[in-house]
N, C-alpha and C positions, 0 to 999 in steps of 0.2 A: 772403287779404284783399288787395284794390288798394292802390297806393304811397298812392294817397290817403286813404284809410282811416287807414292809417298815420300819415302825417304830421300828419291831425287830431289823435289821440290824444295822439301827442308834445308838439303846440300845447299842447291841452285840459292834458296835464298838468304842463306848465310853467307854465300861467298860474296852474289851482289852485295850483302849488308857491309860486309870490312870492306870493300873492298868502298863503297859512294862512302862512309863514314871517314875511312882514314882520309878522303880527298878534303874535308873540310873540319876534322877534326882539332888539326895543329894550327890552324888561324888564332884560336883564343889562345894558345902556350908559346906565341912567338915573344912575349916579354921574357916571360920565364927563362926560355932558350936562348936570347939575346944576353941576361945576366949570368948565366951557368958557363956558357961558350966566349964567352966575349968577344960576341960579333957585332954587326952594325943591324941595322934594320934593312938595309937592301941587302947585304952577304945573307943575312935569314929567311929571306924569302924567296931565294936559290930552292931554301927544303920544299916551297908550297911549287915552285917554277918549274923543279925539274919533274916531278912525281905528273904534274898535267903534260909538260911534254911527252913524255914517256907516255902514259895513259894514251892518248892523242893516236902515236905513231903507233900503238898496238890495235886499238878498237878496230878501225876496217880490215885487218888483216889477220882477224882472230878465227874466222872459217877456217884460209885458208891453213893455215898454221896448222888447225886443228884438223884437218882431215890429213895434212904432209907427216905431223907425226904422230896421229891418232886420237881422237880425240878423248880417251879417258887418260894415256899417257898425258896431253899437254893439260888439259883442267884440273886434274892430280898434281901435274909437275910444278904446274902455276901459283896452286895452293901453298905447297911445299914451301915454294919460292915465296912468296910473299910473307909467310907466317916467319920464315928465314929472317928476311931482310926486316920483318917490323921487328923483331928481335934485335936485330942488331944494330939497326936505329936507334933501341933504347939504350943499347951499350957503346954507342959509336963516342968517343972521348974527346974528339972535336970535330968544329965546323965540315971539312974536306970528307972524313971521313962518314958525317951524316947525312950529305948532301950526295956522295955516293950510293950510299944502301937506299936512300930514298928514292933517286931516279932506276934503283934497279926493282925499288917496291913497286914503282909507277908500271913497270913493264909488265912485270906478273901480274897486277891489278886488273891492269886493262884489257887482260883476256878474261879476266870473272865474271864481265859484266855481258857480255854479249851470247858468251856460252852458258850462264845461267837462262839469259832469257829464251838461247834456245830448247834448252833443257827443260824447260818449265812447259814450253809451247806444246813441246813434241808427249806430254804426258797426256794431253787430251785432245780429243777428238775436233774437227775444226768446230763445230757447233756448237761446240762449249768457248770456243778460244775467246771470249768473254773472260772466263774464269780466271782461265792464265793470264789473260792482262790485267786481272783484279790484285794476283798473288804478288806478281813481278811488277807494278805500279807501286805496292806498298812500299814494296824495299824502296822504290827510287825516291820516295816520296820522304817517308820514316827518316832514310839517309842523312839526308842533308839537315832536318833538324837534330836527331839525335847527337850529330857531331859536333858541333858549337858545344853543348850542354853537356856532355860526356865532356867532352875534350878542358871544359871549365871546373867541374866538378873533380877530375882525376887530378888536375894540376894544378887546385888550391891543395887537394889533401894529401895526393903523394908523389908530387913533384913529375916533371913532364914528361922524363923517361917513360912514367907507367901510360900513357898514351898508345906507346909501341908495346909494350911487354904486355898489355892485355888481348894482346891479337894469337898470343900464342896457346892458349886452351882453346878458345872457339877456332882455330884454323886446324887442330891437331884433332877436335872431334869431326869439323867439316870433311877432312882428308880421312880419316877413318872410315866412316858412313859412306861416302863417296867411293871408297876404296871396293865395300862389299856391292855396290849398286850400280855403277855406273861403266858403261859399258863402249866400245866401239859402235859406231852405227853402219851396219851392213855395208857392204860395197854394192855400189852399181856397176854394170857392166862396161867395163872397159875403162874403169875409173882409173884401178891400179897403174896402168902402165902411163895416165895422164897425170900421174903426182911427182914423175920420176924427175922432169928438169924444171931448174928452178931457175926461177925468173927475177934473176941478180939485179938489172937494169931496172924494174918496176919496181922492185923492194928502196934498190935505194933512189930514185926519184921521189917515193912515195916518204921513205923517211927526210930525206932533204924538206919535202915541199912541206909536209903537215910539222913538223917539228920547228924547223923555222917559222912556219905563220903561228903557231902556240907560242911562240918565242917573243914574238914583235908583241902579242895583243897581250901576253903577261908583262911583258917588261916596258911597251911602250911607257904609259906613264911614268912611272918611276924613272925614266931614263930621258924623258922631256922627249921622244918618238922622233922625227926626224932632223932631230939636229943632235943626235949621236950616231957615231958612223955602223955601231955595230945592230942600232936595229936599219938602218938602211941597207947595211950590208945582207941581213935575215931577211928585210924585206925580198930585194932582190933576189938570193935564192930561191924564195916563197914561190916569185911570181913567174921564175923561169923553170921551176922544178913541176911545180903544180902541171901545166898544159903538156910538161915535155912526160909527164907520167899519164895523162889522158891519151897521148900519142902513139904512147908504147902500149900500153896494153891496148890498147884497137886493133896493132898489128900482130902481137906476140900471140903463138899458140895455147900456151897456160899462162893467162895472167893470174895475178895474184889478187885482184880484183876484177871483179865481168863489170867493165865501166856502160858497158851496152845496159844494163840493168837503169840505169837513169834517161832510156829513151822510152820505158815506161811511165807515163804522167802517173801510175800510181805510187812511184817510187821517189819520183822528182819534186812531185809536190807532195808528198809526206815527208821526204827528210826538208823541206824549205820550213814545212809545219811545225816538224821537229824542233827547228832550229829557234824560230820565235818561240816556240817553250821553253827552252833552253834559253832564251833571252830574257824571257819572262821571269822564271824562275831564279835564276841566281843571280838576277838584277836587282831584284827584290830582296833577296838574302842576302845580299853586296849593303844596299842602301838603306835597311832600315832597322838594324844596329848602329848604323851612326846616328840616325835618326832620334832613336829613343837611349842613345847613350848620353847625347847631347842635351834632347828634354824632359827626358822620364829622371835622368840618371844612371841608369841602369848598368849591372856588369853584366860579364859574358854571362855567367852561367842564367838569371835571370833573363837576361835578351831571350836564350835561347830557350826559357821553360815560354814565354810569348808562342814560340812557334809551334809548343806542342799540340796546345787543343785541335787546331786548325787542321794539322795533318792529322787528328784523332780522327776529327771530320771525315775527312779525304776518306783516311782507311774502312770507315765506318759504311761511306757512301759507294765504294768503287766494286763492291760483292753486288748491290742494285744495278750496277751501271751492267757489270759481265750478266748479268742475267736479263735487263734488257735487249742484250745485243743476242742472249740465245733465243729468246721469244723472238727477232726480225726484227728489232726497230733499224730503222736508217741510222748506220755509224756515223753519218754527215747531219743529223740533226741535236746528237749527245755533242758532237766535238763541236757544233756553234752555241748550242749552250754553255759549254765550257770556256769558250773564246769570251761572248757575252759576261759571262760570269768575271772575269779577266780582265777586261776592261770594266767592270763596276769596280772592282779590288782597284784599280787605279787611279779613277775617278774619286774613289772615298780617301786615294793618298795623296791627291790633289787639295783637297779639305784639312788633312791636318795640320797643326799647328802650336804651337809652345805652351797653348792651353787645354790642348789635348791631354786626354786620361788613358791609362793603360786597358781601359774599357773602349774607347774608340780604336786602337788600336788591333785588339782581340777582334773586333767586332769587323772588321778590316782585313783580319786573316782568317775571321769563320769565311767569307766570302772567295777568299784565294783558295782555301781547302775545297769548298764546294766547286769552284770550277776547275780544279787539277782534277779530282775524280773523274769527271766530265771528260779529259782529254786524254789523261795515258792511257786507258785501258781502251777506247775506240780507238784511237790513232796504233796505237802495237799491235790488236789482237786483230785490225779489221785489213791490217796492208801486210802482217805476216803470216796470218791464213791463206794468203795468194800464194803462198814460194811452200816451197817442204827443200827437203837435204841440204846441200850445200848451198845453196840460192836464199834459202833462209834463213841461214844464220851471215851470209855475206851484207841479207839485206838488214838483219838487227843490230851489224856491228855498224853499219853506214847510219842509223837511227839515232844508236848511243852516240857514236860522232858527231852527228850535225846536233844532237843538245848539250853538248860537250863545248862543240866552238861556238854556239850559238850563246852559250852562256859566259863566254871568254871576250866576245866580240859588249856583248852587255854590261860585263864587269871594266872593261877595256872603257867603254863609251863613257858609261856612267862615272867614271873615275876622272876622264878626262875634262868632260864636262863640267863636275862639280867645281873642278880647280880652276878651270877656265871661268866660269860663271860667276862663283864665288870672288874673284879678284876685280869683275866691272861690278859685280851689285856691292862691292864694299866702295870701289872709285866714286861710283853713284852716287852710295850713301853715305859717303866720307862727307865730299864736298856741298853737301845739304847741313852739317852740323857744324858750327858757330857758335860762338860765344853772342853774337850780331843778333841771330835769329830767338823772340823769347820765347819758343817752345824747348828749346835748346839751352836758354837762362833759367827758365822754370826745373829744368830737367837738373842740370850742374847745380845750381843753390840749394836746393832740396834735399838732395843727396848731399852736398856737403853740410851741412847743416843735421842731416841726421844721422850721417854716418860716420862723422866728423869724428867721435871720440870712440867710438865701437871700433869702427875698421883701424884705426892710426897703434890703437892700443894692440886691438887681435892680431891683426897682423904686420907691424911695427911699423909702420907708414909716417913720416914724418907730419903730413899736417893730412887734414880733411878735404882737402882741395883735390890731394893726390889720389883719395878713394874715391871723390863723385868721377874724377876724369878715367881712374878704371871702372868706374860702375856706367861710364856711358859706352865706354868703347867693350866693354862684354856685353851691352844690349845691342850695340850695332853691327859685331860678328855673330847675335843671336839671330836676328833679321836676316844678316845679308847670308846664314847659313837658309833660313825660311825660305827665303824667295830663289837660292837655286835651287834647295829642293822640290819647292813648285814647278820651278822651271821642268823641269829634270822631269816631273812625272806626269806633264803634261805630253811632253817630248816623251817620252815612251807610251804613251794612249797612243800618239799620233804611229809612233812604228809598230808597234804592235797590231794595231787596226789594220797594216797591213796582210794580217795574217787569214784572214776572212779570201783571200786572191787564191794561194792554195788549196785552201777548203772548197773554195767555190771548181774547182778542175777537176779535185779528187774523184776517179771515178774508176769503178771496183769491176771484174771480169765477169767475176761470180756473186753469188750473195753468198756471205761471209758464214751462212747457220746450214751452210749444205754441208752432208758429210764427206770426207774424204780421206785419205790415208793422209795423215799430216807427218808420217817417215818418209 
């Protein structure tokens, strides 16, 4: 492979790297930054809401963008802009003003992510494109655990600014490197004079429709979904903007998206594919910090050293996976291993329990690693070895999207559910515990009786009566958090198993290890 070849890759996967880190970075700094800014918990989670909106409304339209103003000018300008605005998120002196640079980091972001993975595709031949979806899997994968664990680690030792201000040496090397390498990609004939009018009407249907539905599935919970006017009001938008954007571009001579690209079954059922990964994934990374926060103990930055072995795994396994897929194996028998694999990681979170050890857990996420490997690199390198130029990176940005909202729609559910669940299994379990009932007597005299002069003294409790009646009602919110989270990850085996319907259509023009000009 050429030095330059090379050096793109590096670019490509440093930029995807800040770019999936900073999105889940600031989760564990949102106490910090609630103390520092003196805001509320919903004003601070504006920083996490707008950066995925933004994100959102850029990924399907990062081709086009990128071919309208060049594509080393916008991947360069992107960089720029991003290392920018994490700057000055660090330096931003209150709430308004951070919640600003953030949704403008979201923007720049969310072109790194789609033009890395093109950029990484196009350095090899389609026969290898294995390889590439070994390279560009890691980042996605690495990502999301590095960021909890950085992000907890930076902001015990020096405080949460440095979250953003660490973005500025590795963005200032990625723009440099990228600067000597990185180049325009040819024109085809008769391209030039089809980039010239811009397609005002799809642009903004497409930001109305995707920015408002990121809007409802970030905020619905926290806003109690429709009985506040203003995600009804996003909803609405969503659902009128959404079809009247599939409308227009069917008609329009340069849309800004080729929506015809989804009358292909290999495009329609890979981003649906996508999308249960995407549900998969940051469902899991949603639910199981509170998990082990609740019965392990655990802080952020330990939750998030939990996730690293697993994705060591992942990284370790997905070089085998690309080089299966150059040897000929069927991409549709890696990606149902990986499904498989998926639903066992679910199945073993079905099982846990407040007796659980941080050993069941690991054990839990060696199995989620083994089958992520399984999935990004045949799912990316086996449906964007069918497109080259502009068609392939339209179809990687439409990829990252549907794991994007597939992952929003998950965090969305999951959230909802837990709150919901968790208020009848307490009703439930409330109305079973009595003074009346002597399992219930046994439980209260015991405790008061041995807690009686420990707890009343340790933590100034007037008598021992008052410690058994908190020592039952902290067992009964330890339960009733149990049983929804059983609930919870029974209900995701069941949607997730939908995922197998996709897979089963998936079905490839060519075989994916032929060679071809992949420019």
């Amino acid at each position: 492979m050429k030095k330059e070849s090379v050096l793109i890759i590096v670019v490509a996967v440093m930029a995807s790297l800040l770019e999936i880190i900073d999105a889940s970075i600031v989760n564990v700094a949102l106490p910090s930054m609630m103390g520092n800014l003196g805001a509320t918990l919903e004003d601070i989670s504006m920083v996490i809401t707008g950066y995925a909106i933004a994100n959102a409304i850029v990924l399907p339209v990062s081709a086009w963008l990128g071919e309208r103003i060049g594509r080393r000018t916008y991947f360069l300008g992107c960089i720029l802009l991003f290392t920018g605005t994490s700057v000055a998120c660090g330096l931003a002196p209150n709430l308004e003003t951070l919640t600003i640079f953030r949704i403008l980091q979201g923007l720049a972001g969310g072109a790194l992510l789609p033009t890395s993975q093109t950029l990484i595709y196009e350095q090899f031949p389609k026969e290898k494109a294995g390889i590439a979806g070994a390279i560009f899997g890691m980042s996605v994968m690495i990502g999301p655990t590095l960021g909890p664990t950085m992000g907890g680690y930076l902001t015990d030792n020096f405080g949460w600014r440095s979250i953003f201000n660490i973005n500025l040496p590795l963005g200032l090397i990625a723009f440099f490197i990228g600067a000597a390498v990185i180049f325009n990609r040819p024109k085809e004939e008769g391209q030039h004079q089809e980039k010239q009018e811009l397609d005002i009407w799809g642009l903004t249907f497409l930001v109305l429709g995707i920015g408002c539905l990121q809007f409802v599935l970030e905020r619905g919970e926290a806003e109690d979904w429709f009985a506040s006017r203003m995600i009804v009001f996003n909803a609405i938008i969503a659902v009128v903007s959404l079809p009247l954007f599939v409308w227009w571009e069917l008609r329009v001579k340069n849309p800004i998206i080729n929506v015809r690209l989804f009358l292909k079954p290999l495009v329609s059922n890979g981003v649906m594919l996508m999308a249960m990964v995407g549900f998969f994934l940051y469902g899991v990374v949603f639910i199981l910090p509170i998990f082990v926060g609740r019965t392990l103990h655990l802080d952020a930055t330990q939750t998030g050293m939990l996730f690293i072995p697993g994705s060591l795994l992942t990284a370790a396994i997905m070089p085998f996976v690309g080089r299966q897929m150059f040897k000929g194996t069927n991409p549709k028998i890696l990606i149902f291993i990986g499904l498989v694999s998926l639903e066992i990681c679910l199945l073993l979170m079905t099982r846990l329990s407040p007796q659980s050890s941080e050993r069941d857990v690991l054990n839990m996420m060696f199995v989620r690693g083994f089958g992520m490997a399984f999935l990004f690199v045949p799912i990316n390198s086996s449906i964007l070895s069918q497109f080259k130029g502009v068609e392939m990176g339209q179809v990687s940005g439409l990829l990252n999207l549907a794991r994007q909202i597939g992952g929003s729609v998950g965090i969305a559910l999951i959230g909802t559910l837990l709150t919901k669940n968790s208020h009848q299994n307490y009703l439930d379990l409330a109305g079973k515990v009595s003074l009346l009932n002597p399992q219930t007597q046994n439980a209260y005299y015991s405790s008061a009786s041995g807690l009686g002069v420990k707890m009343s003294e340790g933590l100034g409790m007037a008598t021992g009566s008052e410690a058994a009646l908190r020592s039952l009602y902290g067992r009964i919110q330890n339960q009733v958090f149990m049983l929804s989270f059983t609930q919870l990850m029974f209900l995701m085996m069941l949607i997730f198993s939908l995922s197998f319907i996709p897979l089963y259509f998936l079905k490839f023009k060519e075989k994916t290890n032929k060679v071809v000009d992949a420019h």
